[in-house]
N, C-alpha and C positions, 0 to 999 in steps of 0.2 A: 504493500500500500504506500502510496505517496507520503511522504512526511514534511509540512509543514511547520518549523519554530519561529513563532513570535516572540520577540522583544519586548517587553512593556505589557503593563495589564491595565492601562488606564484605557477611556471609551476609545480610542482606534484599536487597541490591541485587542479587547474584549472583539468588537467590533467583527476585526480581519479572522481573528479565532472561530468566529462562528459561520462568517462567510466560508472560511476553510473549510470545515467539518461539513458545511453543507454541501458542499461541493464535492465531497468524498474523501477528503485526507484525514489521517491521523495529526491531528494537531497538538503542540507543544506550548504552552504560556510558560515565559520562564520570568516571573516577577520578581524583582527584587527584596521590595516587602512583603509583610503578612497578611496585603488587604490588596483588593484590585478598586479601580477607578482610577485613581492616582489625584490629577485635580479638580478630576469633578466630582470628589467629595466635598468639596465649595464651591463646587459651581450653582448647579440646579435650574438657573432658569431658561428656560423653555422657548422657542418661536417667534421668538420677537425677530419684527425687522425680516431680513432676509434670511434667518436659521428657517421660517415656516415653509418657503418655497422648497428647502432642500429636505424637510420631512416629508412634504407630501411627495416629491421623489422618489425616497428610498422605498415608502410604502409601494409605489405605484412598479418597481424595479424587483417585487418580491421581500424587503429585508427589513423586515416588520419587529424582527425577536427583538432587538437590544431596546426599540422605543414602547412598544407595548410594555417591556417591565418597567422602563422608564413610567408612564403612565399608569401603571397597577400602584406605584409607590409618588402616588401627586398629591401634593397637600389639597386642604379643602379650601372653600374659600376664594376659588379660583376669579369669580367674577369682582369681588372686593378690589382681590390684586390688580383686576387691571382697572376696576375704577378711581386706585390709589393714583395712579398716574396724574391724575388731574386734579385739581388745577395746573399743580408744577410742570406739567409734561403737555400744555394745553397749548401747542405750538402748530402750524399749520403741517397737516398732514398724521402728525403721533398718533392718532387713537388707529388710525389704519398700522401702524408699525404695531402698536401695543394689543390688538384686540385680543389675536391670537395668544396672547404670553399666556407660561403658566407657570410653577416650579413642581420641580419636585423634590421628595424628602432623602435629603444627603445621608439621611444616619439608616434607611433602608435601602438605599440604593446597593450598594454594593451586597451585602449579603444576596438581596435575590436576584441580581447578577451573576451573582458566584455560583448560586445556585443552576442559573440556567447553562452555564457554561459545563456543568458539573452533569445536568442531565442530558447533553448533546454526545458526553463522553469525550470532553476538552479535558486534555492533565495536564495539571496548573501545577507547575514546579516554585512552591514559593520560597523566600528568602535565595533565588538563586541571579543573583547580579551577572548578567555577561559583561566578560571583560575583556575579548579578543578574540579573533577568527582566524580560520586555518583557509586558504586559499588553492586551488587549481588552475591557475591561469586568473580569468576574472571571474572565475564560479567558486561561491562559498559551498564548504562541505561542511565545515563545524563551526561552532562556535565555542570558546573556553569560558568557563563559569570562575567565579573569584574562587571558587573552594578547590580548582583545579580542573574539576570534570570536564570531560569534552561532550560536547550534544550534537548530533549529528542530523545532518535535514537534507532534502533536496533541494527545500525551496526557503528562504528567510524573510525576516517583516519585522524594520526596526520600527517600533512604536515606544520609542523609552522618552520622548518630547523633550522638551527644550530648557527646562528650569535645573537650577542647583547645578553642581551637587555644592559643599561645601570648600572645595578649590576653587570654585568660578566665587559664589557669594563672596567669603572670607576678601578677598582682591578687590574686588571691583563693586561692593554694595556696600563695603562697610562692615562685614564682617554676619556671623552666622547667628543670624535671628532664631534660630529656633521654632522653625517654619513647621506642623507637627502633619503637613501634607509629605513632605520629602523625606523628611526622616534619614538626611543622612550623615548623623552620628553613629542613630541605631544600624543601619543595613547599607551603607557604604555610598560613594557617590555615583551618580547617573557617567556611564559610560558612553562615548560618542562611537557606536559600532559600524555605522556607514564610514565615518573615517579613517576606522583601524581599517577598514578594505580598503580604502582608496580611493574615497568619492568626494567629490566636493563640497565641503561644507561652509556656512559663514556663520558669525555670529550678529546678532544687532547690535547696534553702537547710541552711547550714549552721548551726553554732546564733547564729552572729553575725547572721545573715542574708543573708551574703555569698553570691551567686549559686557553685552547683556543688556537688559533693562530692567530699572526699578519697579516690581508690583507697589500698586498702592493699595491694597485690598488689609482693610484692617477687621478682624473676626474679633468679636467682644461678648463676653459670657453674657448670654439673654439674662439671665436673674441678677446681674450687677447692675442692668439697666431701672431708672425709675419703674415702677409699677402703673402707673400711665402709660408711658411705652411700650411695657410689656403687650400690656391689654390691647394698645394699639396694632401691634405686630402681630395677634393672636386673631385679632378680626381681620385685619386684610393680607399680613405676609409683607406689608412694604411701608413702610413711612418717610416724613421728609424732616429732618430734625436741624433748624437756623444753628449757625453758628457763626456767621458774620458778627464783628464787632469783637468777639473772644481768640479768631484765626486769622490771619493774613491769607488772602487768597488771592489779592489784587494783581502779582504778578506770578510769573512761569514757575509754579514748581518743580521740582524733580521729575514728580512722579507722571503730567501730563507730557513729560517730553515721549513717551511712547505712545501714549491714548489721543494725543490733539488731533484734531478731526473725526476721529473712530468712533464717539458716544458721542458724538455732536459737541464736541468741545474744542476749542479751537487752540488751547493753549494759554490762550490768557481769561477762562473762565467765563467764555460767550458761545453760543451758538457756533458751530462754523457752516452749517446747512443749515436751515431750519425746516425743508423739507426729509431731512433724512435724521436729525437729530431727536432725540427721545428721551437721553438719561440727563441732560441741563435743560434749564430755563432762563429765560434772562435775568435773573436774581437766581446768581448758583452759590449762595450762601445759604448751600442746603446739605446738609448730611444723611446720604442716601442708606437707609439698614434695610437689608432683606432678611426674611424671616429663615435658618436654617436650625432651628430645634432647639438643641441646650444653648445653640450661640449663634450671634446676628451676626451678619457681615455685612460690611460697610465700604461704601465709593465714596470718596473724599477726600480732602487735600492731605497728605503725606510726605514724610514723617511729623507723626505728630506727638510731642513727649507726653508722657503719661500725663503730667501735671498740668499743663491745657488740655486736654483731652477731658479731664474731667470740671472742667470751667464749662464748658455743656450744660445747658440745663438737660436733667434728666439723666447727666453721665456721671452726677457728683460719686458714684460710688463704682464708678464702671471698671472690670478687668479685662483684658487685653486679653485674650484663647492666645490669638497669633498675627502675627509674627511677636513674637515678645522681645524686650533687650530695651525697648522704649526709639528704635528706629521705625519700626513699621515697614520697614522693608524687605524684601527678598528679591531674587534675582530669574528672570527668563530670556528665553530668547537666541539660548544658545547652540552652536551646531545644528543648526538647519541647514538641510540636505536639499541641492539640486536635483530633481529627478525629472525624467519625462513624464508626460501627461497621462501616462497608464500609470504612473506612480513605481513603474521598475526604475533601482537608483543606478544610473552607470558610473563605472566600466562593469560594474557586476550583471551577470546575465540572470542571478539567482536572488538578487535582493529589491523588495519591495520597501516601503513607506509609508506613510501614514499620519492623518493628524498634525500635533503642534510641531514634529519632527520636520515636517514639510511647510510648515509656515503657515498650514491652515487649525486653526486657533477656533475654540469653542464647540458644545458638546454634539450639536449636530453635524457639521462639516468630520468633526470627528468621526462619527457614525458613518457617514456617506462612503466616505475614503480609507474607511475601514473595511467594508462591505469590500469596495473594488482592490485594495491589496490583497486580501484573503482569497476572492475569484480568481487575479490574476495571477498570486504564485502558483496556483494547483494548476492551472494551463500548464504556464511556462512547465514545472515540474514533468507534465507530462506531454511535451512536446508542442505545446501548442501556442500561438502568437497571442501576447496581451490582450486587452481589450481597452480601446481609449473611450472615453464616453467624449461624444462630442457640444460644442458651444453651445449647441442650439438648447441644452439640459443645464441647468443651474450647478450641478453637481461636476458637472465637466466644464461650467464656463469659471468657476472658482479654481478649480486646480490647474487650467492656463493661464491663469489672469494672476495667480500667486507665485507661480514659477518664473515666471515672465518679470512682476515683480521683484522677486530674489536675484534674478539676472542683473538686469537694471542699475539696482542697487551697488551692484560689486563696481562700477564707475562711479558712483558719488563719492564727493568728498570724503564722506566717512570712509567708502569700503565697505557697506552695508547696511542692510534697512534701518530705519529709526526709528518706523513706526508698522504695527500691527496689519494684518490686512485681515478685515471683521467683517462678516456675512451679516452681523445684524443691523448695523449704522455706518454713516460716515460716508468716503469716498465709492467702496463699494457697493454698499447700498443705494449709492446714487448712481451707478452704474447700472443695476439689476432694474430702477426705475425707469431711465433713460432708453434701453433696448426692451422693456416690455415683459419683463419678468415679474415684477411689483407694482402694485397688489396685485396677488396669486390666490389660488380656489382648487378645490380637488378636481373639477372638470378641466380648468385649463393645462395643470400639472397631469392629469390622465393625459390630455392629447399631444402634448409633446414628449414627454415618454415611447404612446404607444406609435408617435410618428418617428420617431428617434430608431425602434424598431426593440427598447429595452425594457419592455413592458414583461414582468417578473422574471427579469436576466439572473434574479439573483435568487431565485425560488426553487 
């Protein structure tokens, strides 16, 4: 039987894993940690923007498994949350971006993830870090695991994405926040395995030029929040909490030098679209929490020291989950892989791609391009040619238009991207608006699918 090993067990790897098995291969998850998702055990939210075009996709493509458990584990409350959005979010065009949103619950997710990977007959080798590859020319045959072992495949699918490990942070962020998604004190740093082959990778640049970018995402224990808030967060999942007047936000902080434009933010805390922008308002002296169970997570200016952070009304008592250390930061963005539009990385004939690893960012694109690594190593595997999804499909005009991007980029100034390229807002969303992909519907996303000719390619 063909063998399949994936790299990573966060939603592309989960993703490609299941795409695999469906396809007929014995498939390999070889996770570093004890838990699979990676970061979207903070992510959670759902459709917004242009993520919705690329669900209704993957459905229409066959590859229903990883969002259907997505959607068994959705908070309630669903229609609150997106009428949280407004007023703040009452900009021309949002409530078309927001209608669709939804989240779902981070502290289930993964368990019945793990589960469904468990009942396809996916074996998830956990705490096992790849750390180097054994080569044939440009065909990988194994991979070596930290503890020594070698694993052996026909076909490979780095999905280990772009964040940490603790060599990149420590350098270049200021040092190891103790980020409790990465985890690597406990189970060692993120290894770049497309580059131990020989593929080309870049990193993003910050304005110094220093490899990576600052997250701004700050997670704060729900029950240190006021009891007002709580209660707030408990009816909709989403609040808008003022802090102007206690923060400076007037000029560039750190942390928008990756996000300006991408969430409608331009950099200096305005609109940069207002047709494609959703998460600012023109008074963005707002601190955005999303509801994620024991602990909120928060969009806002960053680094913020503990000691203003609780000048907040409402935060007088608040603790930090993470990133802890009182920076608020951690580090992404790293060794992203050039690959062709099937997502096989050259000169390797045998390795695939996926997800943040490829520069496509967030849980649905994750999903999509998970789906097509997984398809396409069990071809290759068994002699057969990729499969590219073409422009005319959302799913295949994002994995051109991201590649194409990373290219680009390797001529700027930096040497490399500086900012994000995000299927929900910003530049690409004004993209998907401008050639006719937004607003999208099940019928419209049916007929270019089934005219594409990829109607349950993946079923």
């Amino acid at each position: 039987m063909t063998r399949v090993v994936v790299i990573g067990g966060g939603i592309a790897g989960i993703s490609a894993a299941v795409s695999a098995r469906k396809a007929g291969a014995e498939v390999i998850l070889l996770e570093r940690q004890d838990q699979l998702l990676g970061i979207g055990r903070i992510a959670g939210s759902m459709d917004v923007g242009g993520r919705y075009p690329l669900h209704l996709e993957i459905l229409e493509m066959g590859g229903r498994e990883v969002n259907e458990v997505l959607d068994s584990v959705a908070l309630p409350n669903t229609e609150a949350y997106r009428k949280s959005h407004y007023p703040w979010h009452s900009l021309p065009g949002s409530e078309e971006m927001t209608k669709h949103s939804w989240i779902y619950n981070v502290l289930t997710a993964e368990p019945a993830l793990r589960r469904l990977l468990q009942s396809m007959g996916v074996e998830i080798r956990w705490r096992s870090r790849a750390v180097d590859v054994a080569k044939e020319g440009n065909h990988i045959t194994k991979v070596k695991l930290a503890n020594g072992e070698w694993i052996e495949g026909d076909a490979f699918i780095d999905t280990c994405g772009s964040a940490g490990g603790m060599d990149q942070c420590v350098p270049n962020v200021g040092g190891c926040v103790m980020c409790p998604w990465m985890q690597c004190p406990t189970f060692g740093n993120r290894v770049d395995i497309s580059g131990k082959a020989g593929a080309k990778t870049v990193s993003m640049r910050q304005k110094d030029g220093r490899p990576g970018v600052k997250y701004n995402g700050i997670y704060l224990y729900k029950g240190s929040l006021s009891k007002e808030l709580q209660r707030q967060l408990d009816e909709c999942h989403q609040i808008f909490v003022p802090f102007r007047g206690v923060i400076d936000w007037e000029t560039d902080p750190e942390w928008s030098w990756a996000t300006r434009g991408q969430d409608g933010n331009d950099g200096m805390g305005r609109p940069a679209d207002p047709e494609t922008s959703w998460r600012v308002s023109p008074d963005t002296g707002r601190f955005r929490l999303l509801d994620r169970g024991i602990f909120a997570g928060g969009a806002g200016p960053s680094p913020i020291p503990l000691e203003k952070l609780r000048q907040i009304p409402g935060f007088e008592n608040v603790v930090v989950a993470a990133p802890v250390g009182g920076q608020n930061l951690w580090s992404l963005g790293h060794d992203l892989v050039l690959c062709e539009n099937n997502l096989r990385v050259p000169p390797l004939d045998n390795l695939f791609t996926a997800g943040s690893k490829a520069h496509i960012v967030d849980v649905q694109p994750g999903i999509n391009t998970g789906y097509l690594a997984g398809f396409n190593a069990v071809r290759v595997a068994q002699g057969k040619d990729p499969v590219e999804l073409p422009q005319t499909t959302v799913t295949g005009d994002i994995i051109a238009y991201t590649q194409q991007f990373l290219r680009d980029s390797l001529n700027s100034e930096y040497g490399g991207p500086t900012t994000f390229v995000s299927a929900h807002a910003g530049p690409y969303l004004r993209r998907l608006k401008d050639i006719g992909f937004f607003p999208d519907n099940p019928e419209k996303a049916k007929k270019r699918i089934a005219d594409a000719g990829l109607t349950n390619i993946f079923a």
